[in-house]
C-alpha positions in Angstrom: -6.1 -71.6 -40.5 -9.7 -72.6 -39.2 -12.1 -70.5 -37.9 -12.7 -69.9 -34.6 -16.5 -70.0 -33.2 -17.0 -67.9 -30.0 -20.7 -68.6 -29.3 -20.4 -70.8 -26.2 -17.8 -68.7 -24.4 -19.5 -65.2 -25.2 -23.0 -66.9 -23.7 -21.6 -68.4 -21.2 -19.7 -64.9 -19.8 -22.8 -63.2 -20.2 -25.2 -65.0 -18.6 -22.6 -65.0 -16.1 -23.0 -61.3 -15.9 -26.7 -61.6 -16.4 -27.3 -63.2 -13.8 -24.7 -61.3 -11.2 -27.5 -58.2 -12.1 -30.6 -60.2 -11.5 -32.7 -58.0 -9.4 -31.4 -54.7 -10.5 -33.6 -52.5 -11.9 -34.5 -51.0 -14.9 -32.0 -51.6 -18.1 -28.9 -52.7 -15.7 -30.8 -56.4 -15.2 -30.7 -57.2 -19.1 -28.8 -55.2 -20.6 -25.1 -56.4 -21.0 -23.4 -53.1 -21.2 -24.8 -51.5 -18.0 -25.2 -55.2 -16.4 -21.3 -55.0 -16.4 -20.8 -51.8 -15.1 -23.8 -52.2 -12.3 -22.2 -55.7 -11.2 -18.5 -54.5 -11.3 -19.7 -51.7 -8.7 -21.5 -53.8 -7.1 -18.8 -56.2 -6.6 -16.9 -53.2 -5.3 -19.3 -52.1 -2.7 -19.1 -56.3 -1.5 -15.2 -56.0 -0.9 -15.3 -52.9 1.3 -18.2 -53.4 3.6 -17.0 -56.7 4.1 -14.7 -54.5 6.2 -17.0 -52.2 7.1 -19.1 -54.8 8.4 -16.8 -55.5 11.1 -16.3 -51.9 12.1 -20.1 -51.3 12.5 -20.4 -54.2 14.3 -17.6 -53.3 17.2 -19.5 -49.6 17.4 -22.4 -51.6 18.4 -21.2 -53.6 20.7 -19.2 -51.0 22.5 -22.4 -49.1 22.8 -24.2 -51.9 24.6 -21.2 -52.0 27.0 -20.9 -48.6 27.7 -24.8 -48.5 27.8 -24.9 -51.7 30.3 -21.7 -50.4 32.3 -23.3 -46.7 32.8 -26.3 -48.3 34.4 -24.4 -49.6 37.1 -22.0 -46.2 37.6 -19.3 -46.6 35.4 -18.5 -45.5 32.0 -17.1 -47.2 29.0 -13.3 -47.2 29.4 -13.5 -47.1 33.5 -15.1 -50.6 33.0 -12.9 -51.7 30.4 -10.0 -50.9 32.5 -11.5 -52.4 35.4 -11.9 -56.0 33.3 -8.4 -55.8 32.4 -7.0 -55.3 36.1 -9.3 -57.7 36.9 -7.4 -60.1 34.3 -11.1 -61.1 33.0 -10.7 -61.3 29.0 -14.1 -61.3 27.4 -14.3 -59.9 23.9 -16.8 -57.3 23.4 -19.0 -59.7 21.5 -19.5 -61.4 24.1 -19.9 -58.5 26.3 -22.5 -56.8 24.4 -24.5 -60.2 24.6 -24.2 -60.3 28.6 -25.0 -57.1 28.6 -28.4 -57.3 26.8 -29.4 -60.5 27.7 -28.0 -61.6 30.9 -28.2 -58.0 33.2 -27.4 -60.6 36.3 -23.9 -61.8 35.1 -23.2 -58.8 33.8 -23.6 -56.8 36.9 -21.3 -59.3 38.5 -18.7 -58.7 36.1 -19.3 -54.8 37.0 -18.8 -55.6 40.8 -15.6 -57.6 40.0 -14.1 -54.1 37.7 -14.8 -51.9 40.3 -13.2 -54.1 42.7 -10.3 -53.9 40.7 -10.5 -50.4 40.2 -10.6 -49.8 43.8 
């Protein structure tokens, strides 16, 4: 039976790990043992705020709404309300962004939810 040489695999997986840790510090950037446990957390932490990401994101932008809406008398949810009786379907990203950066068109979409409120 002939021997099997394992060299250029075993390199090859850990400079894969190596360099998955490049910029940690201390022992976890070179060393292979805590490189692997460092990067597998690491890749852990990558999954779930990929997720997270998107949550944090919609709390931001319903707080520039909310903020934006209560400058012109209405709150949050009376002005969400008032969009969707108004049949005006604007995500909040884009909301937020009208909100901040456009105060003009953004009143105007206030008028038109209290109109429909009313």
């Amino acid at each position: 039976m002939s021997r099997v040489k394992r060299a250029v695999a075993r390199n090859a997986r850990r400079k894969k790990i190596l360099k998955l840790a490049r910029g940690y510090r201390g022992r976890s950037k070179n060393n292979l043992r805590l490189a692997i446990e460092r990067v597998e957390k690491g890749l852990q932490y990558a999954y779930r705020d990929r997720r997270v990401k998107k949550r944090s994101f919609r709390r931001l932008w319903i707080q520039r709404i909310n903020a934006g809406a209560r400058e012109h008398g209405l709150t949050y949810s009376q002005f969400m309300n008032g969009l969707s009786k108004a049949e005006i379907d604007l995500d909040r990203k884009v909301l937020s962004e009208l909100a901040t950066n456009e105060p003009d068109a953004f009143k105007s979409l206030v008028d038109q939810a209290q109109a429909a409120l009313a």
